[in-house]
C-alpha positions, 0 to 999 in steps of 0.5 A: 410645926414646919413642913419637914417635922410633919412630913416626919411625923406624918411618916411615922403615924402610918408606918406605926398605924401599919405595924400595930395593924400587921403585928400579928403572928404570920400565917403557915407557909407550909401543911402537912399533907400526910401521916403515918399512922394516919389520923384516927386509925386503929392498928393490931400491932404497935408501930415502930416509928410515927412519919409526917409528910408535908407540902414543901421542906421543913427544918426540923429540932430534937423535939419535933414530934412527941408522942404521948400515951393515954397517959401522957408519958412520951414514948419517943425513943430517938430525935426527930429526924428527916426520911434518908433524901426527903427534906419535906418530912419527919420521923420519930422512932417509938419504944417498944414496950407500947401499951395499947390505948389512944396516942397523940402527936404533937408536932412543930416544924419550921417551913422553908420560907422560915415560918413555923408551923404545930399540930397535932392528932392521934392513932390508937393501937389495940383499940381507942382508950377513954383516956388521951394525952391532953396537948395545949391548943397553942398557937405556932407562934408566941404572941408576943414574940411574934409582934416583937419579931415582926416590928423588928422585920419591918425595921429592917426593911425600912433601914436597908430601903434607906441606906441602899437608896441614900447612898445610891442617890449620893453616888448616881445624883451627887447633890452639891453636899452629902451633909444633910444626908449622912444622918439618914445614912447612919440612922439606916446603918444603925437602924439595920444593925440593931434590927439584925441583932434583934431578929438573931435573939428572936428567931428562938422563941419566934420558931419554939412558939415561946415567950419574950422570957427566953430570949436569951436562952441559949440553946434556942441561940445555938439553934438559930445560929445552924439555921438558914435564917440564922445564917442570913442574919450573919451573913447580914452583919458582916456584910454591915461591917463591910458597908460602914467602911464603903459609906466612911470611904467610898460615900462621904468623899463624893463631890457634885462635879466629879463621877465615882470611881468605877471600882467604888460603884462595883463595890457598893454594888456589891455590898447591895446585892448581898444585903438584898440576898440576905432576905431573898435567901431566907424568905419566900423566894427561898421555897416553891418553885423555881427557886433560882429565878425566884431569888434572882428576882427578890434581889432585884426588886429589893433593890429597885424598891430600895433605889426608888423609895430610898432616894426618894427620902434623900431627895426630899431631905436634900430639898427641905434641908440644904443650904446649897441649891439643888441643880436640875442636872442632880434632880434629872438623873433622879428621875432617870433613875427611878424610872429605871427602878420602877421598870424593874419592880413592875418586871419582877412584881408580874413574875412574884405575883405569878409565882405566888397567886398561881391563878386568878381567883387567889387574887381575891379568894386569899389573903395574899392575893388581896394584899397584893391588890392594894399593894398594886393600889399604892404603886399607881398612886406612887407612880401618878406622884412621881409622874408629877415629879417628873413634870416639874424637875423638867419645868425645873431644868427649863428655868435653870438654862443659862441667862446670856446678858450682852456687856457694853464697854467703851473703846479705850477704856483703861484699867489700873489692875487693881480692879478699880475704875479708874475712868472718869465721866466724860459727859457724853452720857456713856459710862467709860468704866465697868469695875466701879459697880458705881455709875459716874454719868447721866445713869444710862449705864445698864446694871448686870441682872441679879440671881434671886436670893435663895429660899430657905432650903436651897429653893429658887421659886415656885418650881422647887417648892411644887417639887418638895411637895410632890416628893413629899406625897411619893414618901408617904406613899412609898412608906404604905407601899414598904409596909405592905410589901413587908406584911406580904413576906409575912402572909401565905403565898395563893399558890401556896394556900391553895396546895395546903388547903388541898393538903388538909383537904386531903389529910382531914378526908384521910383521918376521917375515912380511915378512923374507927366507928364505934356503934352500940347496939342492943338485941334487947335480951339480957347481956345483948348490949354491947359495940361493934367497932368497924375499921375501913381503910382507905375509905377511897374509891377501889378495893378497901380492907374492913375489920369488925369487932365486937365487945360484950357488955363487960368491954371484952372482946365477945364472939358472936354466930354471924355480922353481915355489913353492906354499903347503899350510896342514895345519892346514886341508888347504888347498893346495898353492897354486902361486904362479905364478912368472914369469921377471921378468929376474934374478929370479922373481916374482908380484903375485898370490899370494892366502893364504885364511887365517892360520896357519902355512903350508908354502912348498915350492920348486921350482928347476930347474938344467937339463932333468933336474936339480932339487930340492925345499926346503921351510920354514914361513911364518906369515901373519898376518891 
């Protein structure tokens, strides 16, 4: 196999061995901070709508939120729908007619950054039902659609580094002929086209967590093409459309000794620049802060790896590949521009990677974090093989300075015109001709030097062939470089990790403080059975509202003389705290139970069935702060 077919293949083996390794589906890029009901609660009356608040904006369908009854009918009464002026939240308004019981909610929204996110909870109104609605656990994305919807990502990125950096290379370098380059630009034209048109039909089933089976379906379509997503892929194939004319007219009539027309550099420019924006707009530059210099950013260092990885591929195709000697001048202005290139993703890394990791230890303690650690890994490797590269297109320019060879001619020598020596030897020993390209003396004439025969490839020597080689290693590099870079548009940002994990954080401690206890308890006399059930809210330092409620042992609601609650916190030897109960009329409560700190506490109580029966029940509380 030649060294060209197995720099192909070898590229291809790690690019698959990548994608089969990063097919899985992406993770969340945004949390739901709070709910309204929250999570577990018991409430007296019905609500009239269900909101959910999250950590960054989200998009939102007709069926974003379902609420289910026990059993198992949706109660919505509207669409889903964002809170007048909060794009970061979601509503749903509820029927009237609510019957008391344990309901669930069923929710799925898309993040800023395009990446959909589901769950679920529940609430009960009058008190918690044995029977609850039963919600598939299902992941936010489709497996297969996922897997089929991250090759496709990863096409496109390799398509736009390759046609932005060959026809940067073609217009910056001017290589002494474009043939062996228009392959690689048709194959990242058509490759970004047909990658462009995949990803339109996908992002449906991708954001509806449905199977490859709905791929056409139109309703998904129609919802895709009124998304932000939708929109850059649009924008994407008409930006395609406008490029094919600039490489037919702007990129093929490139000559080696002629400088493009200003006007061609400003329009390739910008078709490059919106190409760029097209993922920047959609992306993780898209959500977070500072969202204008995060997309000015995403633009640049899309491009600059786009320039370096791109030429890269046409450098190493022109040096395997044409006919025609690569000049040191095309090779120099190469390097100078790669240089340039890479100045600009170290500027823009240092800023993403502050923007997304948001501290040191997300360095490691994310998954993001340590992505972008090997990503870094990569880059020095990448630099130390175009540090090499560097090394021999200076050695190459040094061998190619013109050879200056004195010619000897004889005074009186004559010329006939038609290019032939007409001279003769004159026996001296000296040559009086010079068009002959024959000696006619005693062989004292010297023979102009003679350039070495070309290689195969446009190779002169040494030089050249160390340079292939080591451009040849920046390829395989740069292509581990381009799909981790692709694998970190798909992963979490640290910064964003860290706030959805505080986020849950403080939704589960919310749902958990906030929920019902039920405590059976038995005085141990006939129909002295039955359960208290207490209600804290908010279960968090400070004042809190307590509900007791007693059912008998036919599940009625039961009244009884007296229940007293008090709270001790070990950890701290605080308490007992008496809550302070009072008879409310069917239930006992206070408005004025006021808990000192967090931590777990201890709920002991009291409940009292007649003048000298009673028991004692107790169970841990977490309060948070």
């Amino acid at each position: 196999m030649s060294a060209p077919r197995r720099a192909v293949a070898l590229v291809a083996l790690l690019g698959t061995l990548f994608l089969l390794g990063g097919a899985g589906s992406v993770s969340a890029h945004s949390a739901l901070r709070d709910t309204d009901p929250r999570e577990g609660t018991v409430l007296k009356s019905a609500p009239k709508q269900v909101t959910l608040i999250f950590t960054e904006s989200v998009g939102l369908s007709d069926d974003s939120l379902r609420v289910l009854d026990p059993d198992n009918r949706r109660v919505n009464a509207g669409d889903t729908t964002h809170v007048s002026g909060r794009s970061d939240t979601a509503r749903v308004r509820l029927r009237d007619d609510l019957p008391d019981g344990t309901f669930t909610v069923a929710w799925r929204v898309v993040s800023a950054d395009s990446h959909p996110i589901s769950g679920a909870f529940t609430f009960s109104i009058g008190e918690p039902s044995e029977t609850t609605a039963v919600v598939p656990v299902e992941p936010a994305v489709n497996p297969a659609s996922g897997a089929l919807y991250d090759i496709a990502r990863y096409a496109a990125y390799a398509a736009v580094a390759l046609l932005i950096g060959v026809a940067t290379f073609v217009l910056a370098c001017r290589p002494p002929t474009v043939a062996p380059l228009r392959t690689l630009l048709r194959t990242g034209w058509w490759t970004l086209l047909l990658s462009t048109v995949a990803l339109l039909f996908l992002r449906g089933p991708y954001a509806r967590g449905t199977g490859p089976a709905t791929l056409f379906d139109l309703p998904l379509l129609q919802n895709t093409l009124t998304s932000r997503p939708g929109w850059a892929l649009l924008a994407r194939l008409v930006l395609l459309t406008g490029a094919a004319v600039f490489l037919v007219r702007g990129v093929r009539g490139v000559r080696a000794d002629v400088a493009p027309k200003p006007a061609v550099l400003a329009v390739g420019g910008l078709l490059a620049v919106g190409l760029a924006g097209t993922w920047a707009a959609a992306e993780h530059a898209s959500a977070g802060i500072q969202v204008p210099a995060a997309i000015a950013s995403s633009v640049l260092h899309l491009l600059a790896m786009a320039v370096w990885l791109g030429g890269l591929a046409a450098l190493l195709t022109t040096l395997q590949r044409s006919k025609t000697r690569l000049s040191a001048a095309a090779v120099t202005r190469f390097s100078r521009l790669a240089f340039v290139s890479v100045t600009v993703l170290v500027l823009t890394g240092v800023y993403q990677s502050w923007r997304g990791l948001g501290s040191w230890d997300a360095v490691f303690g994310t998954s993001y974090g340590r992505l972008l650690a090997a990503k870094v890994c990569a880059v020095v490797l990448l630099l130390a093989a175009a540090g090499y590269s560097r090394r021999w297109t200076t050695e190459l320019a040094g061998a190619e300075r013109p050879l200056r060879v004195p010619v000897l001619e004889t005074v009186g020598a004559a010329r006939t015109g038609t290019g032939m020596d007409t001279s003769t030897d004159t026996g001296t020993g000296i040559d009086t001709g010079a068009d002959t390209g024959t000696d006619t003396g005693t062989g004292d004439s010297t023979p102009p030097p003679t350039e070495p025969d070309p290689e195969p490839g446009g190779g002169t020597g040494p030089h050249h062939r160390a340079l292939r080689r080591s451009v040849l290693a920046e390829v395989l590099v740069g292509v581990a470089v381009l799909v981790i870079t692709t694998m970190l548009t798909g992963t979490q940002p640290g910064r964003a990790e860290a706030e959805t994990a505080t986020a849950t954080e403080t939704s589960e401690t919310a749902g958990r403080t906030a929920s019902t206890t039920l405590i059976p308890f038995d005085v141990g006399t006939p129909n002295g059975q039955g359960k208290v059930q207490l209600v804290l809210e908010p279960g968090r330092v400070g004042e809190n509202t307590v509900q007791a409620v007693v059912f008998g042992p036919d599940g009625g609601i039961a009244t009884v003389p007296e229940i007293r609650l008090t709270f001790t916190l070990p950890s701290q030897k605080i308490g007992p705290l008496d809550a302070r109960l009072t008879d409310k009329g069917g239930y006992w409560g206070t408005q004025s139970l006021d808990l000192p700190l967090p931590g777990t506490w201890t709920m002991k109580v009291t409940i009292r069935t007649s003048e000298i029966d009673q028991v004692t029940v107790s169970r841990p509380v977490k309060i948070a702060r």
